[in-house]
gemmi code that builds the backbone of each chain (N, CA, C; Angstrom):
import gemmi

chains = {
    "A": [
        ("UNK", (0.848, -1.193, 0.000), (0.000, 0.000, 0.000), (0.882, 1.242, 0.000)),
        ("UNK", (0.313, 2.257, -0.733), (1.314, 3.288, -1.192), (1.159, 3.916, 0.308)),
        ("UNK", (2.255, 4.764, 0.662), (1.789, 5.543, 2.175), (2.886, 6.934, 1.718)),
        ("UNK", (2.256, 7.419, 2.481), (3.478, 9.255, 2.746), (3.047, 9.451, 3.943)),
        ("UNK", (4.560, 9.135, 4.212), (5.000, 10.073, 5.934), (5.386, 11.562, 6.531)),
        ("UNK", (4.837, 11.878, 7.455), (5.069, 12.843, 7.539), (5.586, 13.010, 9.573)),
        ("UNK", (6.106, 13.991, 9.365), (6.031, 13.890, 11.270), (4.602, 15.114, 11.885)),
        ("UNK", (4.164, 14.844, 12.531), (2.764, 15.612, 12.726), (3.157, 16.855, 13.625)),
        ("UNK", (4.203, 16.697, 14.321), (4.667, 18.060, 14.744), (3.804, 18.355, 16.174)),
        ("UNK", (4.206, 19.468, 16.461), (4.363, 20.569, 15.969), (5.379, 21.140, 16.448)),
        ("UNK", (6.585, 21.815, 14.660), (7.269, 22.119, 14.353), (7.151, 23.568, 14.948)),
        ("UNK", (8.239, 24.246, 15.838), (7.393, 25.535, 16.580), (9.299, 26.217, 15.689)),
        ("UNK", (8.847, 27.057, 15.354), (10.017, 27.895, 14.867), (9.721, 29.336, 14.939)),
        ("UNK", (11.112, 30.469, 15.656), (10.787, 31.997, 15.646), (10.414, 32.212, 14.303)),
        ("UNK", (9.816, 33.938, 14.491), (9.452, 34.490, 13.309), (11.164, 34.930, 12.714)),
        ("UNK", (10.619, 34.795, 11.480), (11.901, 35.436, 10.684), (12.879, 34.083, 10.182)),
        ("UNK", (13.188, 33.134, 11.003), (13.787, 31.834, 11.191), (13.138, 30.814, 9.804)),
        ("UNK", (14.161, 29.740, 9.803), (13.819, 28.801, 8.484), (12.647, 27.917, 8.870)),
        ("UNK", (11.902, 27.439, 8.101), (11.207, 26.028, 8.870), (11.592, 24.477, 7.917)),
        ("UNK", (11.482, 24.041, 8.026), (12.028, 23.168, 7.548), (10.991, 21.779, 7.557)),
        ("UNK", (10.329, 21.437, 6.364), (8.892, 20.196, 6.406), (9.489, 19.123, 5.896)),
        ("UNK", (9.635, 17.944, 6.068), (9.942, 16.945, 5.701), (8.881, 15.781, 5.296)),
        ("UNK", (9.201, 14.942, 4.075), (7.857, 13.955, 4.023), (8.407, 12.438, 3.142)),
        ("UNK", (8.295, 11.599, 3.438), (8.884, 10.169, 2.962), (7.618, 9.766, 2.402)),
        ("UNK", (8.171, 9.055, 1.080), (7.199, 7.661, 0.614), (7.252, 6.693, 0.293)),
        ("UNK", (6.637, 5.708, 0.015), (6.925, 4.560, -0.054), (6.891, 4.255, -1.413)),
        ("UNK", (6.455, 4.547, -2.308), (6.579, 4.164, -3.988), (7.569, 4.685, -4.500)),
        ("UNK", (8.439, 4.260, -5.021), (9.106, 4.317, -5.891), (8.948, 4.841, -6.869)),
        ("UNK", (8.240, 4.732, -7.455), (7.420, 5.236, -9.202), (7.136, 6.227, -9.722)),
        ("UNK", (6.738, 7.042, -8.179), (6.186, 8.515, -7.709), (6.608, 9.217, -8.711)),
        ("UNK", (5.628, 10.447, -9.181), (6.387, 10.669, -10.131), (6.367, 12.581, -9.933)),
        ("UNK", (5.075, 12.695, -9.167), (4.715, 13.984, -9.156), (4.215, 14.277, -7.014)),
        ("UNK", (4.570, 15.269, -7.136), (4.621, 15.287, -5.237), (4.414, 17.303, -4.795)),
        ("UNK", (3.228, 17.289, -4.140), (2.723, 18.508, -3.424), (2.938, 18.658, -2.503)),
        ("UNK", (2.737, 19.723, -2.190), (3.104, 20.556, -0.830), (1.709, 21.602, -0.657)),
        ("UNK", (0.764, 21.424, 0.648), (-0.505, 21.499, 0.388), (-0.603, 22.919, 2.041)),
        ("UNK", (-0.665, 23.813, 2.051), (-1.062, 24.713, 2.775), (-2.377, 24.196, 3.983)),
        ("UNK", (-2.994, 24.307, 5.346), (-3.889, 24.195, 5.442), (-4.664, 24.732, 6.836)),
        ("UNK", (-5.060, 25.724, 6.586), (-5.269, 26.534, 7.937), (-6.236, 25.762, 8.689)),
        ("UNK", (-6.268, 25.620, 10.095), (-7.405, 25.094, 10.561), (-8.349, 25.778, 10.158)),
        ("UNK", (-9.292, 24.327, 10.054), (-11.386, 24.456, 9.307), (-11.247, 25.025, 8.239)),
        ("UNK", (-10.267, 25.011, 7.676), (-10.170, 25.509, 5.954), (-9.716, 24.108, 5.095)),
        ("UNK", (-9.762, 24.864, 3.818), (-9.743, 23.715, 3.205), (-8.133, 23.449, 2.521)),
        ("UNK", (-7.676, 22.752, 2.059), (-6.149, 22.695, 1.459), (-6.117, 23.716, 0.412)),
        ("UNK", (-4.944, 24.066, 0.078), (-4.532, 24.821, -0.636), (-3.209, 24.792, -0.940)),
        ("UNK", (-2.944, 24.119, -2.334), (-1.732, 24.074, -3.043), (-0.335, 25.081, -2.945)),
        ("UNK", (0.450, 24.877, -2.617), (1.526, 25.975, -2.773), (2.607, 26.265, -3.313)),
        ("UNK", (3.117, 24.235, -3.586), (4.099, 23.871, -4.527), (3.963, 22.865, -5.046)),
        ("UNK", (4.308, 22.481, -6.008), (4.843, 21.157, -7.029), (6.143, 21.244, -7.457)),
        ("UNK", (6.393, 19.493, -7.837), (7.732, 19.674, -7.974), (7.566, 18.006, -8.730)),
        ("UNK", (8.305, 18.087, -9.946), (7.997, 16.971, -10.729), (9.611, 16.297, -10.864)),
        ("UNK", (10.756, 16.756, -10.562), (12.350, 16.074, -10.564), (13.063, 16.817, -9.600)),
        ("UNK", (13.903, 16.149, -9.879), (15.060, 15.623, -8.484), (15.677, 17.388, -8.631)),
        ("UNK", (16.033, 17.595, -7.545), (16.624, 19.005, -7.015), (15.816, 20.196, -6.179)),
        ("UNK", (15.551, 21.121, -6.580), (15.069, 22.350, -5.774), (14.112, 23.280, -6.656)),
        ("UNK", (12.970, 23.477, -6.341), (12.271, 23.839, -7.155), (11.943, 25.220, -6.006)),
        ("UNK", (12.104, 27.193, -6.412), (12.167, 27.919, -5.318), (10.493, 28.526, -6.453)),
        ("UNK", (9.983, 29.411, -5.174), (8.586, 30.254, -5.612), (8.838, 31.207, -4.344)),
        ("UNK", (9.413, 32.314, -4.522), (9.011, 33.463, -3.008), (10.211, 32.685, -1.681)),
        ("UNK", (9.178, 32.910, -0.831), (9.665, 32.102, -0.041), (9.725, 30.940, 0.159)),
        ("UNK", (9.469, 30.476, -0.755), (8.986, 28.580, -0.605), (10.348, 27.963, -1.597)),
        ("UNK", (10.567, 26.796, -0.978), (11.598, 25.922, -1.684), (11.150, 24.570, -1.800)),
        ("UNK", (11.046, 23.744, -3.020), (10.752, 22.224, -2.455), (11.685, 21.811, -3.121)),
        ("UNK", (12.432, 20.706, -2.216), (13.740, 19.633, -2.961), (12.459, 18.379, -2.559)),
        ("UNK", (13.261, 17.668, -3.949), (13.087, 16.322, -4.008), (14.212, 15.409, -4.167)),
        ("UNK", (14.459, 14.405, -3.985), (15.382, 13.215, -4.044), (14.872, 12.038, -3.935)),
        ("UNK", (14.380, 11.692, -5.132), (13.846, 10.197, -5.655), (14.640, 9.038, -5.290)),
        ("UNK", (16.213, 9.149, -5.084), (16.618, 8.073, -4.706), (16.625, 7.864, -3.470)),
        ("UNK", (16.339, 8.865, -2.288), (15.957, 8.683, -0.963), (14.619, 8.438, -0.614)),
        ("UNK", (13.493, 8.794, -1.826), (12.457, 8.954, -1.621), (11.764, 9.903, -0.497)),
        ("UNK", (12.329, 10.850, -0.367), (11.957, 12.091, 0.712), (11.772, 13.315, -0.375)),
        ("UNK", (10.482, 14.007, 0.006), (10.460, 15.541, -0.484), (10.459, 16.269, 0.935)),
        ("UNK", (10.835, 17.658, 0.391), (10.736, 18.762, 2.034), (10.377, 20.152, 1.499)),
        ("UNK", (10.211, 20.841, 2.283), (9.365, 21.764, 1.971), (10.287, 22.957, 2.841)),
        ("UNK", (10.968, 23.360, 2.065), (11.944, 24.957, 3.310), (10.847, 26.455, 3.150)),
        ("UNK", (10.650, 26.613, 4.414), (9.894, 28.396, 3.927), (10.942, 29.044, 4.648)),
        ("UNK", (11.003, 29.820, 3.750), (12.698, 31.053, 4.639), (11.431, 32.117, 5.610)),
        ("UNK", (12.068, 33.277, 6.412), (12.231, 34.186, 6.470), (10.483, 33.712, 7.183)),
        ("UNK", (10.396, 32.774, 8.279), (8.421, 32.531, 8.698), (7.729, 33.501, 9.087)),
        ("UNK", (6.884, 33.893, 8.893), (6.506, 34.714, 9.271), (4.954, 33.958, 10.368)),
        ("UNK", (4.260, 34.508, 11.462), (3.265, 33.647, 12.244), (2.059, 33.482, 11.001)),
        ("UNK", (1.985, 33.910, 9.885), (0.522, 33.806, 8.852), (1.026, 32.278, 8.441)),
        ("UNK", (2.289, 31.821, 8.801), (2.154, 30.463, 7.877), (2.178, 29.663, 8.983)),
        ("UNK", (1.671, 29.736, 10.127), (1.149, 28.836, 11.288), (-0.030, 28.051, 10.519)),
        ("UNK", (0.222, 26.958, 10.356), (-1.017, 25.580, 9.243), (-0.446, 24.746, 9.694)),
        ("UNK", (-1.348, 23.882, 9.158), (-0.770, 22.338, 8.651), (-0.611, 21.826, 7.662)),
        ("UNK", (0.649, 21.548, 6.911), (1.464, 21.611, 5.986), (1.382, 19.722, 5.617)),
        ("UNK", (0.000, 19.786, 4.178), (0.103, 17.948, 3.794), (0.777, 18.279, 2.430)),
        ("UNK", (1.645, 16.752, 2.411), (2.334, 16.529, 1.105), (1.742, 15.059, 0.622)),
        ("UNK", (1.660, 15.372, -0.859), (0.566, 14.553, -1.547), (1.696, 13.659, -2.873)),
        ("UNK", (1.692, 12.796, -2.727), (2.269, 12.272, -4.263), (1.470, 11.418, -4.808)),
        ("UNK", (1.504, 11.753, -6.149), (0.974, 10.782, -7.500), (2.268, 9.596, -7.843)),
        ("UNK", (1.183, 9.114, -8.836), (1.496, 7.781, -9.006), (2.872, 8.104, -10.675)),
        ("UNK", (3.048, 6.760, -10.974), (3.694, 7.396, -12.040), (2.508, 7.546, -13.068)),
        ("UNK", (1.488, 7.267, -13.506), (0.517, 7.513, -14.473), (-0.795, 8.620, -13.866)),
        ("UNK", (0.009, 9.712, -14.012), (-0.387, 10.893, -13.396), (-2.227, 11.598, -13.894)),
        ("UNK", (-2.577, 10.400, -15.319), (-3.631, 10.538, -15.400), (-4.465, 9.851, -15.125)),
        ("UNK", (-4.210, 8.336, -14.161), (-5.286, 7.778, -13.820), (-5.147, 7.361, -12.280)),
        ("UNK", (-4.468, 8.214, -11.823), (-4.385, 7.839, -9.895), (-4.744, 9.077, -9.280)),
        ("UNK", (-5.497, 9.067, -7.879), (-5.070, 10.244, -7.262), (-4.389, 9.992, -6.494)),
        ("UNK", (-4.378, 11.702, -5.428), (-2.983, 11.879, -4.550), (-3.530, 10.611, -3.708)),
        ("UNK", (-1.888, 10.356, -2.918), (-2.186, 9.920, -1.496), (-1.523, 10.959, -1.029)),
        ("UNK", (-2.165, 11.544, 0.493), (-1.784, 12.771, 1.251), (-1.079, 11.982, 2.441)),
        ("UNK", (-0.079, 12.504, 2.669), (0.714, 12.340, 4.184), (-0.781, 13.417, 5.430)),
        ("UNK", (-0.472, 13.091, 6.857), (-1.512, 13.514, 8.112), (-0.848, 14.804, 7.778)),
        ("UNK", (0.299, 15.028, 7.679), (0.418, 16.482, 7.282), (1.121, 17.044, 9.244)),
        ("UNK", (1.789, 18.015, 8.867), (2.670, 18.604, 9.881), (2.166, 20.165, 10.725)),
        ("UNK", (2.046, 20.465, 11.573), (1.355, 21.573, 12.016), (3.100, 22.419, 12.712)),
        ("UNK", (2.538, 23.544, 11.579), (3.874, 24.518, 12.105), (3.300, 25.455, 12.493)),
        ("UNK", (4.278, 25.965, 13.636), (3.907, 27.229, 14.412), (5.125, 28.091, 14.377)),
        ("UNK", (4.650, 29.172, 14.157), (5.366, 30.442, 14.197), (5.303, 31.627, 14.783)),
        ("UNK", (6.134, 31.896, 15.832), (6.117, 32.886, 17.208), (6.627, 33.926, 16.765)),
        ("UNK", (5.645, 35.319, 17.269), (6.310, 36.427, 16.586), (7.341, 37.005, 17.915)),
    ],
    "B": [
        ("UNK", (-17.054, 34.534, -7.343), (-17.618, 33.425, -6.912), (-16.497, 31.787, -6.861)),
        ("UNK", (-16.691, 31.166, -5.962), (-15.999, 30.236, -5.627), (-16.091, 29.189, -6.640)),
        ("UNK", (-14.885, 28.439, -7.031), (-15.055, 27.799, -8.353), (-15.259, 26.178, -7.577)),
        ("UNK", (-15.226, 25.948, -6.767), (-15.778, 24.739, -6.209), (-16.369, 25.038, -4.805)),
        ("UNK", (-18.136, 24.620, -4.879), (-18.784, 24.450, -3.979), (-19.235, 23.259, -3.844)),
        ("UNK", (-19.462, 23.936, -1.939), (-20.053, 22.130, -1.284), (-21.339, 22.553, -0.332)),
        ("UNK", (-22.444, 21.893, -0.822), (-23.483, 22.294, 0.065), (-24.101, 20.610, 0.735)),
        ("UNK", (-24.258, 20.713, 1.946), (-24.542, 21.750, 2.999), (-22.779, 22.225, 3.614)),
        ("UNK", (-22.730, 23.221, 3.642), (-21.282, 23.551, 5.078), (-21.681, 22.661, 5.923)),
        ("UNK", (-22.196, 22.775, 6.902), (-22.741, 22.312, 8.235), (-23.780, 21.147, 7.905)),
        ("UNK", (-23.591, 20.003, 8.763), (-24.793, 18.539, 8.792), (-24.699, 18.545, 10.180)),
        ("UNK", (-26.126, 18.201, 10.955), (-25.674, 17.440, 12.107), (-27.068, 16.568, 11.585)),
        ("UNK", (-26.949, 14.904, 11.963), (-27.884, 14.213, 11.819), (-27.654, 13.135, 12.635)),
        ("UNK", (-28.445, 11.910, 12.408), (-28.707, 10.914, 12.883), (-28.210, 9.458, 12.702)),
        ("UNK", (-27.883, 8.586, 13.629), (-27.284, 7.419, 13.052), (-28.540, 6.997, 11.636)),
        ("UNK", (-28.399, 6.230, 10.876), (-29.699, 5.562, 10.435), (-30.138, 6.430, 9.255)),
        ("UNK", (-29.672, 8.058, 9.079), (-30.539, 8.432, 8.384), (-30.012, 8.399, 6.838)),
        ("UNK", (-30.114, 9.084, 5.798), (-29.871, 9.348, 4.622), (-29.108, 10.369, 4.317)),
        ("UNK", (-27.827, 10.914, 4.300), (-27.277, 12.037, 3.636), (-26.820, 12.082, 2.667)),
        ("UNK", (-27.072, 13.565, 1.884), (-26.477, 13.380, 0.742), (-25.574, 14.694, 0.707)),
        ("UNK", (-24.334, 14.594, 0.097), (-23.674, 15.946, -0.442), (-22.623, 16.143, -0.882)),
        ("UNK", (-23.518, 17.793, -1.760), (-23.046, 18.202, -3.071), (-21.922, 18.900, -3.417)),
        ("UNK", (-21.648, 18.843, -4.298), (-20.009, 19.256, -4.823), (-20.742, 19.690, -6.555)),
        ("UNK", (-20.315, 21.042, -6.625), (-20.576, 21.525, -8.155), (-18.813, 22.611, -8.432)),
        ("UNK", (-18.480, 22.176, -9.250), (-17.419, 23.335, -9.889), (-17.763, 24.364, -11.205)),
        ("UNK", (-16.979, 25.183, -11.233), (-16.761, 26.197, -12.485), (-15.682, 25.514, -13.072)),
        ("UNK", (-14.547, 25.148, -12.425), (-13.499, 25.303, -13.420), (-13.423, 24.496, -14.594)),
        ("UNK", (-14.559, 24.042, -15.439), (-14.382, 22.872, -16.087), (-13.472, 21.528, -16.670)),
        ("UNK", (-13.262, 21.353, -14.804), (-12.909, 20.254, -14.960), (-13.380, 18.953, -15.233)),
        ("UNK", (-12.791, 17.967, -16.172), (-12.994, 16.455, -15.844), (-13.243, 15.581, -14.563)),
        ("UNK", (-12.327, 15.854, -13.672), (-12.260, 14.839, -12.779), (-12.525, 15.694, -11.545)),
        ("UNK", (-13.053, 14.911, -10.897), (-13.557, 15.358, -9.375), (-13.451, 14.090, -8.439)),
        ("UNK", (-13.506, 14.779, -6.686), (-12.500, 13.561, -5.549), (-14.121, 13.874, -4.624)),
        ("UNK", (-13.439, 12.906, -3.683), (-14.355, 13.198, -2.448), (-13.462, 12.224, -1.611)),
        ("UNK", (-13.076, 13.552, -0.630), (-11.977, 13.027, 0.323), (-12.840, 13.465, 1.899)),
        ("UNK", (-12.552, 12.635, 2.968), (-12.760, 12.661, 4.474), (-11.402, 12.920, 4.705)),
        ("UNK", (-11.450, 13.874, 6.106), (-10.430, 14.484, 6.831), (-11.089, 14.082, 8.521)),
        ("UNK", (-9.500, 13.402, 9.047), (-10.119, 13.051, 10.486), (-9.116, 13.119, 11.018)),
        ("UNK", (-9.056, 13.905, 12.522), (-8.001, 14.534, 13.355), (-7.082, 13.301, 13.185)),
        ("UNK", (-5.511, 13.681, 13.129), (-4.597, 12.682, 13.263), (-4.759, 12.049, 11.853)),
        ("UNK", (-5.619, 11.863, 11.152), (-5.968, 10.696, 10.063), (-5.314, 11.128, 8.456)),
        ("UNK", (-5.414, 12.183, 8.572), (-5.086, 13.190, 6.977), (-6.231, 13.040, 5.813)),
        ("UNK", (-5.924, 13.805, 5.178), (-7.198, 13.260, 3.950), (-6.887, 11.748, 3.501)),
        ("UNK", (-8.475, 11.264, 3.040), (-8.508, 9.805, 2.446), (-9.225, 9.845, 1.367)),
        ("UNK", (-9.073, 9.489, 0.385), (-9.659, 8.897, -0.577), (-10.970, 8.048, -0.642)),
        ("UNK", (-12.458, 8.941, -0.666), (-13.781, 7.986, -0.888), (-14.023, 7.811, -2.442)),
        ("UNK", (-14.172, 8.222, -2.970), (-14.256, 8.243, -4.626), (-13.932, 9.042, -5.279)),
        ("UNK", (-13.532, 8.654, -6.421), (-13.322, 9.866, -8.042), (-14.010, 9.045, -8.708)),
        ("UNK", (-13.679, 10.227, -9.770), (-14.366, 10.385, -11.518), (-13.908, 10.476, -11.938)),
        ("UNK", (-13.294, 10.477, -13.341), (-12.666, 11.077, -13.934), (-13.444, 11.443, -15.824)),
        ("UNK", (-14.632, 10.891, -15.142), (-15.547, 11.706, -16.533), (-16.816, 11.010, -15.800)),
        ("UNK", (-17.976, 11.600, -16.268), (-19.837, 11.267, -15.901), (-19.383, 9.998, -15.900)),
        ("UNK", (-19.393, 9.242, -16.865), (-19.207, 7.797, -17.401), (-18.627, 6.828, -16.310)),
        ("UNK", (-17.250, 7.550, -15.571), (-16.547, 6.442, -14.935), (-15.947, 6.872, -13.379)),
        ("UNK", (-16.274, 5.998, -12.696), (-16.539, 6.000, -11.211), (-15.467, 5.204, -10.378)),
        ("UNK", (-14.982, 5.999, -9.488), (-14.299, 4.982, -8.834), (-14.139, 4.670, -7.196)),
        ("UNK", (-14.156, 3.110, -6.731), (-13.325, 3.375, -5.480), (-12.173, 4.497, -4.531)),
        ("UNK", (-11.851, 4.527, -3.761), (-11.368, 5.080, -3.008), (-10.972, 4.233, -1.752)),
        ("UNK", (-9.632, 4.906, -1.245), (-9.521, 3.690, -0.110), (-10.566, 3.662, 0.777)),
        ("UNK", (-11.233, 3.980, 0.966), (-11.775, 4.285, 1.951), (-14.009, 4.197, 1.423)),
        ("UNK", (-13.824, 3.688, 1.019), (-15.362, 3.796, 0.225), (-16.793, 3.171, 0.859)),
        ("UNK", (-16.090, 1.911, 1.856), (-17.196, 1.505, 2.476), (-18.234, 2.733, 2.988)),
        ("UNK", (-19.804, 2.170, 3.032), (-20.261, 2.958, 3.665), (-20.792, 4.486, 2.820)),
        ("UNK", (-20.759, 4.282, 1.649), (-20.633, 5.687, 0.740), (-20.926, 5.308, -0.794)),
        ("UNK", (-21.407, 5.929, -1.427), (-21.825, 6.155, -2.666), (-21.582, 7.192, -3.537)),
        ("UNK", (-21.488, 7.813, -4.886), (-21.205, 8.944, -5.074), (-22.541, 8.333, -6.384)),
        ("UNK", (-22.726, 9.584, -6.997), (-23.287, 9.933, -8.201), (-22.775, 11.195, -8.971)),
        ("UNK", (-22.451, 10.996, -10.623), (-21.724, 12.244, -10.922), (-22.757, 12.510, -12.464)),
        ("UNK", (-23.381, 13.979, -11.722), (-25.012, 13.688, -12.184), (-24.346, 14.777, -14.024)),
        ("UNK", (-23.365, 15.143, -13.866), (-22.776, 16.340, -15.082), (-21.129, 16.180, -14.422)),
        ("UNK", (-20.898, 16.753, -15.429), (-19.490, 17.280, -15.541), (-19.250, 17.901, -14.396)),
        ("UNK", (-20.006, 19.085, -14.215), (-19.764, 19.853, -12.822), (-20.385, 19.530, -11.340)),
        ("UNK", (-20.824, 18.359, -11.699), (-21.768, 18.078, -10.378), (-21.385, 16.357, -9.432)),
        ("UNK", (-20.797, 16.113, -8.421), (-20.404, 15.261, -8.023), (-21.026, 15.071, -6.368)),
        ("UNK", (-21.883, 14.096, -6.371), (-22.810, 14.039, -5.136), (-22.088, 12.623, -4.533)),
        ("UNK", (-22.208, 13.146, -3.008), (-21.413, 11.773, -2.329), (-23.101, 11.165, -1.142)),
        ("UNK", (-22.671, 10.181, -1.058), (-24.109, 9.828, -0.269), (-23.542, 8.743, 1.341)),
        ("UNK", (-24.116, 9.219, 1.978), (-24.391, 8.239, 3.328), (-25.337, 7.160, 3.044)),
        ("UNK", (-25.839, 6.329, 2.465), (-27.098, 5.616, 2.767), (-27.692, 5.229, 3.918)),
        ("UNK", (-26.970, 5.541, 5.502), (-27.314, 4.904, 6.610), (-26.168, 5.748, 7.636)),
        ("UNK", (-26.139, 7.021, 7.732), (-24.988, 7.375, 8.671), (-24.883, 6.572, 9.667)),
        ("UNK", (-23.589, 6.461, 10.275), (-23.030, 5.964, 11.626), (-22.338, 6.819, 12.283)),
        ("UNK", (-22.073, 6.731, 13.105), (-21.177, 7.906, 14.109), (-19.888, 8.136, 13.739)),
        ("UNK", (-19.279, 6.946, 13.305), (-17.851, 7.095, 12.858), (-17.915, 7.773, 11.539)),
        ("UNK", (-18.765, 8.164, 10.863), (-18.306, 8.632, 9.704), (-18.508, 10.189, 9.658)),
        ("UNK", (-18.495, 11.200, 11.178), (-18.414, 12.331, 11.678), (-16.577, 12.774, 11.131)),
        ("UNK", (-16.733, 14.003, 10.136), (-15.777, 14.106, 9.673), (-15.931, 15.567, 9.057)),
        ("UNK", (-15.100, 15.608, 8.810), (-14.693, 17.081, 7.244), (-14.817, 16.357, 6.316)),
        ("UNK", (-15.555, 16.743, 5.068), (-15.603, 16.476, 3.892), (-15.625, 17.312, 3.027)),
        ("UNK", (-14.256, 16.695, 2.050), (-14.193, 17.795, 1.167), (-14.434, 17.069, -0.477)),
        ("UNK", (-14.563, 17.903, -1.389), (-14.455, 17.929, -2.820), (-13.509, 18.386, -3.888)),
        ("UNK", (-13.001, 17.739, -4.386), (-11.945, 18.024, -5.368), (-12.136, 18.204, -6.871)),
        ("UNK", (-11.158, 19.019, -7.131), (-11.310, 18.908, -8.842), (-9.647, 19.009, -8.923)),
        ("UNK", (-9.292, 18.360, -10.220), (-8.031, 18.438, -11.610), (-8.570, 18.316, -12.869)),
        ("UNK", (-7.881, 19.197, -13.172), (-7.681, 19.210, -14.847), (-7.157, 17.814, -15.811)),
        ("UNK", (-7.123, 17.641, -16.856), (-6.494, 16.403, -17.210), (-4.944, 16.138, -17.607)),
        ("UNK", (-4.108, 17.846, -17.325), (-3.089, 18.122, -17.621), (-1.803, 17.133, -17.059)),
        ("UNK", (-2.333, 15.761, -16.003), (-1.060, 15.305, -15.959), (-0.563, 15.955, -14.334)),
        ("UNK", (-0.596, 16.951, -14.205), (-0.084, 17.424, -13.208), (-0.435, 16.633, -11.585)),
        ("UNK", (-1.656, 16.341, -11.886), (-2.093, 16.048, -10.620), (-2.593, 16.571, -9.217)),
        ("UNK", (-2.539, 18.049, -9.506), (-2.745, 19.225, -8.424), (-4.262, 19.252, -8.362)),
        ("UNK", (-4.671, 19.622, -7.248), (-5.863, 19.266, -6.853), (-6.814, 20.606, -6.162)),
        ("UNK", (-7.910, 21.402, -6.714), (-8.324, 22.258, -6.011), (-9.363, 22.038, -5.316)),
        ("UNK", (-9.643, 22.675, -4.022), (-10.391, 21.749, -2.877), (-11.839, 23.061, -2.900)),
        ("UNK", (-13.059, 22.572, -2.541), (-14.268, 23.111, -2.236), (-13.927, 23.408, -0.568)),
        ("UNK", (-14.670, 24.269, 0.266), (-14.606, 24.504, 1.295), (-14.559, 23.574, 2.643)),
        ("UNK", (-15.027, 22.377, 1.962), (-15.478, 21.688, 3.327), (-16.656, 20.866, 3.290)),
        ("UNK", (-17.357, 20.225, 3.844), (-18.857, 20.210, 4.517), (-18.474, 19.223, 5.992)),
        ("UNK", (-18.738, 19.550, 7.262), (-18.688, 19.213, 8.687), (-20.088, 18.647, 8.919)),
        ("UNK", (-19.437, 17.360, 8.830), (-20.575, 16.568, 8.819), (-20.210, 15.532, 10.527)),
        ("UNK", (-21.530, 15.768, 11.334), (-21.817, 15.078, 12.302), (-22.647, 14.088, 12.724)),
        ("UNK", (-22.509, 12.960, 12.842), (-23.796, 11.763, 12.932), (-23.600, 11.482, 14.258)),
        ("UNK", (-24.806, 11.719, 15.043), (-24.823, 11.869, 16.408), (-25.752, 9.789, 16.398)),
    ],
}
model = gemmi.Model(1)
for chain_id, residues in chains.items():
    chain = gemmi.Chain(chain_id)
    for i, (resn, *xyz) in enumerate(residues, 1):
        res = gemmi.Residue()
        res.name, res.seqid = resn, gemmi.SeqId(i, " ")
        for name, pos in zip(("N", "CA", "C"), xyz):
            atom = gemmi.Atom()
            atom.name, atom.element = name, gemmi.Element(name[0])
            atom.pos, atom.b_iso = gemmi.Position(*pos), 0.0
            res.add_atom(atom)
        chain.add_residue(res)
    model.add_chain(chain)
structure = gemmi.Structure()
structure.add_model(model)
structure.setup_entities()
């Protein structure tokens, strides 16, 4: 059974400071992998993708991947307390048109001003 | 206006009874999800679509039905609530682009007392 790990946290980091999300999976095949925003009683909200191996940056957001470790992570520089969520990472299959995600429980970061 | 809605927001009902609910999008997409969210649990997989025509499992499907009455319209059903199936429920849409990114409807907080 396909699974994505995540650690549930909570990841407490100062304002201004790095945070740092981490997420493992178990397929191999994986081909495509999210990084999903999610404020409590709200709903998810996409923030990154990242389809090969290295560092993919947007703003403050960074996602590396490394397929041969099978870990993606998620760096936000510079935290500010608005990105206090819970942070799920989702990967597809390798036939990206007939699977959906499986979501990791997803990580709850906090950020102290 | 919100390009994926879910009506009702709010359920509270009864073991035994009948629920049904709706999920309609704008973005004309193909494929649409219906995922449960449960503290600790992360989103799960109850069914997709990926056109009117074709229907699918989900890990998680016992207990549930969907109907996908149009393109934009994707109805999930209780036939018999139970208590355990007190949850967040959400609705999804993707495009057929491959990508796999997923945009979420608000919610519906559903309670079976």
């Amino acid at each position: 059974q396909k699974e994505v790990e995540q650690n549930s946290g909570p990841l407490s980091v100062p304002e201004g400071a790095i945070a740092s999300l981490n997420c493992t999976y178990s397929d191999r095949v994986s081909q495509s992998f999210f990084w999903y925003r999610q404020y409590s009683g709200k709903s998810p909200e996409l923030i990154m993708s990242i389809y090969s191996n290295g560092d993919k940056e947007d703003g403050r957001f960074t996602a590396q991947l490394n397929k041969a470790s099978q870990y993606v992570s998620l760096l936000i520089r510079d935290s500010q307390p608005s990105d206090s969520a819970t942070y799920l990472c989702a990967v597809n299959g390798p036939n990206q048109a007939g699977t959906a995600l499986i979501f990791g429980k997803g990580t709850t970061l906090s950020v102290s001003s | 206006d919100a390009d994926v809605t879910q009506t009702p927001r709010n359920r509270i009902t009864k073991t035994g009874k009948r629920i049904m609910l709706e999920c309609s999008q704008t973005k004309g997409h193909d494929r649409m999800y219906w995922y449960r969210q449960d503290p600790g649990l992360g989103l799960r997989l109850i069914y997709y679509s990926f056109d009117v025509k074709d229907i699918n499992k989900g890990e998680i499907s016992d207990g549930y039905s969907v109907s996908r009455q149009a393109q934009a319209k994707f109805s999930l059903s209780l036939e018999s609530a139970i208590p355990n199936q007190t949850a967040l429920y959400f609705c999804a849409t993707s495009d057929g682009t491959g990508t796999g990114s997923k945009f979420f409807g608000p919610g519906t907080r559903l309670t079976v007392l």
